[in-house]
C-alpha positions as CSV (number, residue, x, y, z in Angstrom):
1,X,22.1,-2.4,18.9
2,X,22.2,-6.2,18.2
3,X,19.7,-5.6,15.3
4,X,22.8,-3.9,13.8
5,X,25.0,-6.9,13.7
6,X,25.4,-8.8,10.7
7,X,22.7,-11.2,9.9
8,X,25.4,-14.5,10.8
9,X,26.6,-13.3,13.7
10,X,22.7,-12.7,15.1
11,X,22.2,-16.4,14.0
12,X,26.1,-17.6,15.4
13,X,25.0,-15.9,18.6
14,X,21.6,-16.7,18.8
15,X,22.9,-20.7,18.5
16,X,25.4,-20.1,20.7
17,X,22.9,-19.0,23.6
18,X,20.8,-21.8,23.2
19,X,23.8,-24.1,23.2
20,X,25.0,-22.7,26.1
21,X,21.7,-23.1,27.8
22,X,21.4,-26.4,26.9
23,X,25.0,-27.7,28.0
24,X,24.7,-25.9,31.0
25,X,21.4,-27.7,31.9
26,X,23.4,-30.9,30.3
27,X,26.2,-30.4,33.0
28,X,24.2,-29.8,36.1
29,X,22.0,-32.7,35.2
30,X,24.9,-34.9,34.8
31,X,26.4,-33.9,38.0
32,X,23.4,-34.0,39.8
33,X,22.6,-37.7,38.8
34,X,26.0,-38.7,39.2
35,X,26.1,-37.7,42.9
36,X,23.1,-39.0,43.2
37,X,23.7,-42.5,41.7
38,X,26.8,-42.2,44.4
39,X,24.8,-41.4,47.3
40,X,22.6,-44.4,46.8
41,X,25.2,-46.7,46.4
42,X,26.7,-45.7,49.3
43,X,23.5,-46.0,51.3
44,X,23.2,-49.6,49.8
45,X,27.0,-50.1,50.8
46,X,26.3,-49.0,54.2
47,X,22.9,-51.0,54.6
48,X,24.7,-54.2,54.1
49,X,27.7,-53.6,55.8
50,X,25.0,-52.7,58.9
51,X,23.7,-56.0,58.2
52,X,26.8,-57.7,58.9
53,X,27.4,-56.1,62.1
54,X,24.0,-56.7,63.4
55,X,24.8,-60.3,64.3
56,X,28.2,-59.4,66.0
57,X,26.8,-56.8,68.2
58,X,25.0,-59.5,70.2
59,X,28.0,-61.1,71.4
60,X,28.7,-60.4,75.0
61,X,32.1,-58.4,74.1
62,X,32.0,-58.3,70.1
63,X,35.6,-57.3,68.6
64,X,35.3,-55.3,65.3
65,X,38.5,-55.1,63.3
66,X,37.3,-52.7,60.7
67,X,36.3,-53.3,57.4
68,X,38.5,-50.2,55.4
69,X,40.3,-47.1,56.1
70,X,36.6,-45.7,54.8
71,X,34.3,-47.4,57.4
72,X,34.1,-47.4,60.9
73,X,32.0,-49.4,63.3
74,X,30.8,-49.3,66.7
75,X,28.0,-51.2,69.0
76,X,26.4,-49.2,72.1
77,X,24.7,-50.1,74.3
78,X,21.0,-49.0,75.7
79,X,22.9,-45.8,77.6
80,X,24.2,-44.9,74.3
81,X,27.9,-45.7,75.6
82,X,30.6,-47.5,73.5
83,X,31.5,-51.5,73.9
84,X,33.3,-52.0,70.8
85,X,34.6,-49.8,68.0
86,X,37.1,-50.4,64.8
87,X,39.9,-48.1,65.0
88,X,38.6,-45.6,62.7
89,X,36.3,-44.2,64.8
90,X,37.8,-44.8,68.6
91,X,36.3,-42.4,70.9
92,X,32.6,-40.9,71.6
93,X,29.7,-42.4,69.9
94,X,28.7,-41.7,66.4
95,X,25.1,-41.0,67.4
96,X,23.9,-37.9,69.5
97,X,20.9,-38.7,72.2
98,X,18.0,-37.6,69.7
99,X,19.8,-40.3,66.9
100,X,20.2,-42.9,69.4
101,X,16.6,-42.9,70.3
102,X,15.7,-43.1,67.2
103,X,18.4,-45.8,66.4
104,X,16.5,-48.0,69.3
105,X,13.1,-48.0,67.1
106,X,14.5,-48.8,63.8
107,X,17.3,-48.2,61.4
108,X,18.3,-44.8,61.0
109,X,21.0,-43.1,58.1
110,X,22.2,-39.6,58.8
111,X,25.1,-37.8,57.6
112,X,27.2,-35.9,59.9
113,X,29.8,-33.4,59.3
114,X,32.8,-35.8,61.1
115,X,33.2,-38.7,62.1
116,X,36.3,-41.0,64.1
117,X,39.4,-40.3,61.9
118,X,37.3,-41.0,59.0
119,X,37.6,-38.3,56.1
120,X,34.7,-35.9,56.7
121,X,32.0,-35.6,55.9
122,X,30.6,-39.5,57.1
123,X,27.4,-41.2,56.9
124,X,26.1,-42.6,59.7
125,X,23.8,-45.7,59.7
126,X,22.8,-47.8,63.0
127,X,20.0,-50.5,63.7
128,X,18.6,-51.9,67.1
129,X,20.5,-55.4,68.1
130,X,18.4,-56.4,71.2
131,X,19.1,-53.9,73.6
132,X,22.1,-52.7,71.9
133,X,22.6,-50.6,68.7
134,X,25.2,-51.3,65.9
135,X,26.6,-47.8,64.1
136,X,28.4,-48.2,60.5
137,X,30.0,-44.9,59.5
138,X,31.0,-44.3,55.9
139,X,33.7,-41.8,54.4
140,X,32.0,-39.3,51.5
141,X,35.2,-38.0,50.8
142,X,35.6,-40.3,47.6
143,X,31.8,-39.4,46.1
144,X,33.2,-35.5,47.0
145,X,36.1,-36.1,45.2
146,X,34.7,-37.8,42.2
147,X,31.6,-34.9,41.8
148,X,34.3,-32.6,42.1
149,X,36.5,-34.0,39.7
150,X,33.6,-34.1,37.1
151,X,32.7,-31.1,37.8
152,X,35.8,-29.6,36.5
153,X,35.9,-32.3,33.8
154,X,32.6,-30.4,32.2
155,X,33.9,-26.5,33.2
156,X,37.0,-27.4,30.8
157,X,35.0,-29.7,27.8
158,X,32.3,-28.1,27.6
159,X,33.3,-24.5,27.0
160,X,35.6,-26.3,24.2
161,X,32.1,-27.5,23.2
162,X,30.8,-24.5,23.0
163,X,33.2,-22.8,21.3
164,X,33.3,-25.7,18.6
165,X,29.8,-25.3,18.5
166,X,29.8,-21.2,17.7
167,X,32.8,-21.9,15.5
168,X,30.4,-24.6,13.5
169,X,27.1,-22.1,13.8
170,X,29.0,-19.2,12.1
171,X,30.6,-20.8,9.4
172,X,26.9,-22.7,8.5
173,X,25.6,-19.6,8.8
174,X,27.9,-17.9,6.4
175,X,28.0,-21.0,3.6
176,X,24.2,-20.7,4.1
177,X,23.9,-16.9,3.3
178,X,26.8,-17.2,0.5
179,X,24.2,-17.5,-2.0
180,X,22.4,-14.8,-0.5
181,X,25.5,-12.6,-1.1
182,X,26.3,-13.8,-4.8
183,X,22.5,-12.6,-5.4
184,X,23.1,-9.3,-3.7
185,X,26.4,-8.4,-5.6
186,X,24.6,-9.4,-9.0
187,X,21.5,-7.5,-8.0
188,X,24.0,-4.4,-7.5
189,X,25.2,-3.9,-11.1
190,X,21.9,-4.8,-12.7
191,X,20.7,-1.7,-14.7
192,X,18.1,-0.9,-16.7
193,X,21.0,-1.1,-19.5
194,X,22.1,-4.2,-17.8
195,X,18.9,-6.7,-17.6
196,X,21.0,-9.7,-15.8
197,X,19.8,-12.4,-14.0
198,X,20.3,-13.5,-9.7
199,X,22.4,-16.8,-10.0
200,X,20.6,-19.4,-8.5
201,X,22.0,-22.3,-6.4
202,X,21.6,-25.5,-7.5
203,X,19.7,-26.9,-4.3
204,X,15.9,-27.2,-4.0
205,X,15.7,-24.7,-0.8
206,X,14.4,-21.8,0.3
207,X,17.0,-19.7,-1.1
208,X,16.7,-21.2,-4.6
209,X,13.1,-20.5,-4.3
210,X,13.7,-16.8,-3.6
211,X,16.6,-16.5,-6.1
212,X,13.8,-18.1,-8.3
213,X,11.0,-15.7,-7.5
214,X,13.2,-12.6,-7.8
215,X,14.2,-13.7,-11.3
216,X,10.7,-13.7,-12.4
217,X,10.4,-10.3,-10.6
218,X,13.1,-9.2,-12.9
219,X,11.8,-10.5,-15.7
220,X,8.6,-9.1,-15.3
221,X,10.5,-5.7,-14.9
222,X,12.3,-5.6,-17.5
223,X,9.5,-6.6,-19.8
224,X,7.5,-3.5,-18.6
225,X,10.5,-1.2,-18.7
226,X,10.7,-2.8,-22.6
227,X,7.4,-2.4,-22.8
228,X,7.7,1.5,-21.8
229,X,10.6,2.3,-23.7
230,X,8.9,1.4,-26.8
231,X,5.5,2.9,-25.6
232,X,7.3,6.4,-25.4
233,X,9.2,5.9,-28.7
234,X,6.2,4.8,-30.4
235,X,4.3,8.0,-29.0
236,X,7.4,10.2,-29.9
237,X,6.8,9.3,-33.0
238,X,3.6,9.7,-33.1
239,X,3.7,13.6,-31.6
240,X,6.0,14.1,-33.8
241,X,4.3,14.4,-37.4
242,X,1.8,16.3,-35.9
243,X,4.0,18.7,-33.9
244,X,6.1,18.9,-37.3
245,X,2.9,19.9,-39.2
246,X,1.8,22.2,-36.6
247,X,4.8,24.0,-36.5
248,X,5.1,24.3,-40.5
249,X,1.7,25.7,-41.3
250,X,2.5,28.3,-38.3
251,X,6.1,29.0,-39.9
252,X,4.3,29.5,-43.1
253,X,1.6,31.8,-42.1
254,X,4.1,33.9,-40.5
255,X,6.9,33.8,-43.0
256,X,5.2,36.2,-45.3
257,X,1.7,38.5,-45.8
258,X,-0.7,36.2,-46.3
259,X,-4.8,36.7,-47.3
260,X,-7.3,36.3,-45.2
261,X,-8.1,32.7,-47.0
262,X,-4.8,31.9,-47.0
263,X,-4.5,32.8,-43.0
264,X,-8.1,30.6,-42.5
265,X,-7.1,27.4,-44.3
266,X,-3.5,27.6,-42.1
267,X,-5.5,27.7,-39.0
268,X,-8.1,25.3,-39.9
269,X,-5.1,22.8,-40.7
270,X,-3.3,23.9,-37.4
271,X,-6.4,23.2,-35.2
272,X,-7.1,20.0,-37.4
273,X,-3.3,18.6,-36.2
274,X,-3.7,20.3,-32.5
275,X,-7.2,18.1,-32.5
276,X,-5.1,14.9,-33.7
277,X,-2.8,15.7,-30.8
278,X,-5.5,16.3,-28.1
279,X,-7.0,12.9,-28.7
280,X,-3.4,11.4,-29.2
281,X,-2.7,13.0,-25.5
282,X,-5.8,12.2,-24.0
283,X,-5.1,7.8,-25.5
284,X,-2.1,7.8,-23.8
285,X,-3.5,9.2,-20.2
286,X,-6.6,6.2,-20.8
287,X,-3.9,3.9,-21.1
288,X,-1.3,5.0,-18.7
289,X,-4.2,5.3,-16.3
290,X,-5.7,1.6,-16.9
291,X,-2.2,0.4,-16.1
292,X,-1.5,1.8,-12.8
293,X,-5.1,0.8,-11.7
294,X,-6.9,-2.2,-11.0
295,X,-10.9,-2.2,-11.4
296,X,-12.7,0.8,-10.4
297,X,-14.8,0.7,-7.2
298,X,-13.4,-2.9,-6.2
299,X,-16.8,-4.8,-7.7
300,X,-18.4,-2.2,-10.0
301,X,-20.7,-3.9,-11.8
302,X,-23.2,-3.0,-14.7
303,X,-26.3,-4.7,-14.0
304,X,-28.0,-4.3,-17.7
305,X,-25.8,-4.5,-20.2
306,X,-28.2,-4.3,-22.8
307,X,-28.8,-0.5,-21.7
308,X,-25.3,0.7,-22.2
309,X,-25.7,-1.1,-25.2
310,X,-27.8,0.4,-26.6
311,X,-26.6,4.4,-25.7
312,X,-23.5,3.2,-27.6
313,X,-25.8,2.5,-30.4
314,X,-28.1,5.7,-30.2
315,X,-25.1,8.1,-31.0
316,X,-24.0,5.9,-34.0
317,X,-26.9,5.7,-35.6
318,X,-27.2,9.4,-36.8
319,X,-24.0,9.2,-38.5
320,X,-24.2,5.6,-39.6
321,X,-27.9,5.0,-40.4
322,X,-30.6,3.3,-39.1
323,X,-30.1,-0.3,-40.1
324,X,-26.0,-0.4,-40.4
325,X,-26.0,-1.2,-36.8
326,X,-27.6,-4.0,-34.9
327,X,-27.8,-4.9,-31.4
328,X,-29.0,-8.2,-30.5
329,X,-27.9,-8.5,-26.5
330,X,-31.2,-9.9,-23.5
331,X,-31.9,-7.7,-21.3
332,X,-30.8,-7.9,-17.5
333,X,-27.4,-9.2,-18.4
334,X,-25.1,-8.4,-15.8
335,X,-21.3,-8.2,-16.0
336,X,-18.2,-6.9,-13.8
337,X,-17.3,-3.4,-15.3
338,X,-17.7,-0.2,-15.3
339,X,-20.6,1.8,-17.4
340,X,-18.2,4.5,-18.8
341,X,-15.5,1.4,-19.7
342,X,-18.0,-0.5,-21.5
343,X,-19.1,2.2,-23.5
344,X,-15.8,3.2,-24.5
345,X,-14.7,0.2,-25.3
346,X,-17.7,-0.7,-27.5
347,X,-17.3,2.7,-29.0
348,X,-13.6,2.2,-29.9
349,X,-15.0,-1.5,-31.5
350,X,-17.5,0.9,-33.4
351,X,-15.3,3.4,-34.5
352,X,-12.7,1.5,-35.9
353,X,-15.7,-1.0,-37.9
354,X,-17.0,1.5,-39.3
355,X,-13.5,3.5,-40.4
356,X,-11.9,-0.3,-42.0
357,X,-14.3,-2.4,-42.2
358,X,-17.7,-2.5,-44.0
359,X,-21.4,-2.0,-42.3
360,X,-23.2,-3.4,-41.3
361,X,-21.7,-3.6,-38.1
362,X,-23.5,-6.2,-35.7
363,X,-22.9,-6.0,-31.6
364,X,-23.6,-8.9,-29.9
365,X,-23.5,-10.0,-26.4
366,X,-24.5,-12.9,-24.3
367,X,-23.7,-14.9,-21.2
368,X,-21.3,-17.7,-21.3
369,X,-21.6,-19.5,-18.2
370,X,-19.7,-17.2,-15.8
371,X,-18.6,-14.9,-18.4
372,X,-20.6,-12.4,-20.5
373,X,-19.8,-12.2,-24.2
374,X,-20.0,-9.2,-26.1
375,X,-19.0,-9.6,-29.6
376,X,-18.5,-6.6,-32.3
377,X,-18.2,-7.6,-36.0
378,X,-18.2,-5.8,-39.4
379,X,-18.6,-6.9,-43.1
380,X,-15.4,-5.6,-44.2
381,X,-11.8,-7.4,-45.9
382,X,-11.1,-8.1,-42.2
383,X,-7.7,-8.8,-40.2
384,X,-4.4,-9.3,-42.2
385,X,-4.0,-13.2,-40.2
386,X,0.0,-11.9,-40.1
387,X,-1.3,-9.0,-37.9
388,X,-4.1,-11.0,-35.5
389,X,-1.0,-11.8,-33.2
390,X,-0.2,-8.2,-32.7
391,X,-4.0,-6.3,-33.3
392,X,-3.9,-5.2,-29.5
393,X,-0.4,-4.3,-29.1
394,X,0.1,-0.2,-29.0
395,X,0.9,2.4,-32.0
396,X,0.4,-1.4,-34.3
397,X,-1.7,-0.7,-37.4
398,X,-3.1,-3.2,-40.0
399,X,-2.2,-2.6,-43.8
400,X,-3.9,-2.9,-47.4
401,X,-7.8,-3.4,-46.1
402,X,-7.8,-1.7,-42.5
403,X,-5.1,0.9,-43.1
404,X,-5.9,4.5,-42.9
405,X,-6.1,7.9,-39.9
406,X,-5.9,6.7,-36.2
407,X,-2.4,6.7,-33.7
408,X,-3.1,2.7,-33.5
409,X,-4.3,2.6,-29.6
410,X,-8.0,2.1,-30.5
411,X,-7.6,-1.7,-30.3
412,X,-5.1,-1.3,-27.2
413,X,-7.3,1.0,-25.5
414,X,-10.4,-1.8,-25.8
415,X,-8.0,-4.5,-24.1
416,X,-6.3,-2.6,-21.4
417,X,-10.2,-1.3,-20.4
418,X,-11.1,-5.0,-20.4
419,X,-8.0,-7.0,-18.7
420,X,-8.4,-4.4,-15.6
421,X,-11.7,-5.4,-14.9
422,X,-10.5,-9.1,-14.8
423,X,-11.3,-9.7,-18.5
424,X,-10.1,-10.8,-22.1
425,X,-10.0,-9.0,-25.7
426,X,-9.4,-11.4,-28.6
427,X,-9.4,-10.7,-32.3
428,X,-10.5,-12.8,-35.1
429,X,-11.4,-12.8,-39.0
430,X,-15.1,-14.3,-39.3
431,X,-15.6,-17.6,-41.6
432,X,-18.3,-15.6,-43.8
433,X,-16.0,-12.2,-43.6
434,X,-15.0,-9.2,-41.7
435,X,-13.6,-8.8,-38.6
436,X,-14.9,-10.3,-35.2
437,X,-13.3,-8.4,-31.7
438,X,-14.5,-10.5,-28.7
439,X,-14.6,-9.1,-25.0
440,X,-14.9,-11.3,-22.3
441,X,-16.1,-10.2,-19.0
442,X,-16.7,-11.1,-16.1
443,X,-20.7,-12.2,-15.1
444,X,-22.3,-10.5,-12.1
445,X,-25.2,-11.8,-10.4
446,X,-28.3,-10.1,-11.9
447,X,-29.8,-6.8,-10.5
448,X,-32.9,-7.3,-12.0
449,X,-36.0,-9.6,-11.1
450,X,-36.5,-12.3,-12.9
451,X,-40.1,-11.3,-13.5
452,X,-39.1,-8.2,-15.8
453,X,-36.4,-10.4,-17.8
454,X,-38.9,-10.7,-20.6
């Protein structure tokens, strides 16, 4: 139920509880030390005054006036029987036979519920005088009063205390979560059409922090959501030559009889542009995949890269020829990847050397203290330095040199494969020519003795 309540009235009444708690333990330790500072200065009052007497209860028939309407006095002697008393307390002695005895040892302070005509209750002190004992009896009627009277004192300020207090505790609590409220309503009419910001308060705290954090959270958002939007233009516009193609050559080989030949070379070109769209479709799952993941298997790790190297390589070289690619990587290089990522990735480097640039086409890797370096490089015009900025970004192609076929995810493929893995894809135009696309990886402690890293 009380979860329920509105976040400053939990903290107003939380505060108010502990307030409470706390004047309430304030009030009864005020009261109890202020009727105790009373009780021992009555006690001292009533040592001294028994002091006093002590030397007038040895006369042979002492006279006691009184002292105050608040003491009384009397002397007895060894029966415990009255000689002299002040007129407050005229009548039977102040001491019962247990007291007395005691009283004929050494001093003794009791308190009695009565005592004379002295408001009660009384506190009763008597001392041994020779063979005589001198009783002092003092009111506690005023101490009563005055506990009593601050007593009531706190039961009326301190509720008035407490009230200030909750008053005080709610309206902090509410100037304190005003911020908190301005972000709310703003963060409930931002829309994807409407990228706004939190407003942040101007103090260094921990709501400024949070206002702060979220911003970037938004930000970050509406980057990707950017980022998305022009993703799924980009690849509507790419499906859509080929769909437009593929629907024409089909139009057209239904629209009239056509030859055999005729019916052939429409098929071939339908299943040409249905092949364009297979790998088109197939980019986009690689890439929508790599983004919603982070590396495979936690730590996968190839221990050699010169092995997956050098498959890449094998399949090449049939279509490329023998010497227009070169590996040059040691063996038992390790790195923090995947088998199947490298090899795509390098294969996408391959693939798009050999369709802009110029063989031969030279793969290179090494290790760079904790990093391994695996460069791919052709002989060709290379990059357009306006385009360098932009060579990974998606559906982006270069023109003149490195124009041609290709959806433009090749390069974008390469560095979303290598960011999830913890590493970095940079492009570059080499000082003696051609292009230069660098991966950097993550190193992995070796798998393989050292004794066969020959």
């Amino acid at each position: 139920m009380i979860r329920r309540w509105p976040l400053r009235i939990r903290l107003t009444a939380a505060f108010t509880v502990l307030m409470a708690l706390v004047l309430l333990s304030v009030g009864i330790a005020t009261v109890t030390h202020m009727r105790e500072s009373l009780d021992s200065s009555i006690t001292e009052s009533l040592v001294y005054r028994l002091r006093d007497l002590q030397p007038v209860a040895t006369v042979a028939a002492p006279v006691l006036s009184g002292v105050s309407r608040d003491t009384g006095e009397q002397v007895l002697d060894a029966r415990g029987r009255v000689i002299a008393s002040s007129a407050e307390v005229v009548g039977p002695a102040l001491l019962d036979p247990h007291e007395l005895d005691s009283a004929r040892r050494g001093q003794v302070v009791v308190d009695h519920a009565a005592g004379g005509t002295l408001d009660g209750p009384v506190r009763v002190g008597a001392a041994p005088v020779d063979d005589r004992v001198a009783v002092v009896a003092v009111t506690l009627s005023d101490r009563d009063a005055a506990v009593a009277d601050l007593r009531q004192e706190l039961e009326i300020g301190l509720p008035l205390v407490l009230l200030a207090a909750a008053i005080g505790a709610y309206w902090l609590a509410a100037a304190a979560l005003r911020p908190v409220e301005r972000m709310r309503a703003r963060a409930a009419a931002i829309t994807s059409d409407n990228p706004d910001r939190l407003p942040v308060p101007p103090a260094r705290d921990e709501i400024s922090r949070l206002g702060t954090t979220f911003n970037d959270l938004l930000d970050r958002l509406h980057a990707a959501l950017d980022r998305e939007r022009r993703f799924v233009a980009d690849a509507s516009h790419e499906l859509r030559t080929p769909l437009s193609l593929l629907t024409t050559e089909l139009e057209l080989a239904l629209h009239r009889p056509r030859t055999t030949t005729e019916l052939t070379a429409a098929l071939g070109s339908a299943l040409e542009e249905t092949g364009r769209l297979s790998r088109l479709a197939q980019d986009l799952l690689l890439l929508a995949h790599t983004d919603q993941t982070s590396t495979p298997n936690g730590q996968a790790t190839v221990s050699d890269v010169r092995l997956v190297l050098h498959a890449v390589i094998a399949r090449y070289r049939s279509s490329l020829g023998e010497h227009e690619l070169i590996l040059d990587c040691p063996p038992g290089l390790s790195a923090r990847a995947t088998a199947d990522d490298l090899d795509r990735a390098v294969s996408n480097l391959i693939d798009n050397a050999a369709q802009h640039g110029r063989p031969p086409i030279t793969v290179t890797a090494a290790p760079d203290h904790d990093a391994v370096i695996v460069e791919v490089r052709d002989h060709g015009s290379g990059f357009d330095p306006a385009f360098l900025p932009r060579a990974f970004d998606r559906f982006t192609r270069a023109d003149d040199a490195r124009t041609g076929g290709g959806t433009g995810l090749g390069l974008a493929i390469v560095a979303a494969l290598t960011r999830r893995h913890g590493g970095q894809a940079t492009a570059t135009n080499h000082p003696d020519g051609g292009a230069t696309i660098i991966l950097t990886l993550p190193a992995a402690p070796a798998s393989i003795p050292a004794s066969e890293r020959s």
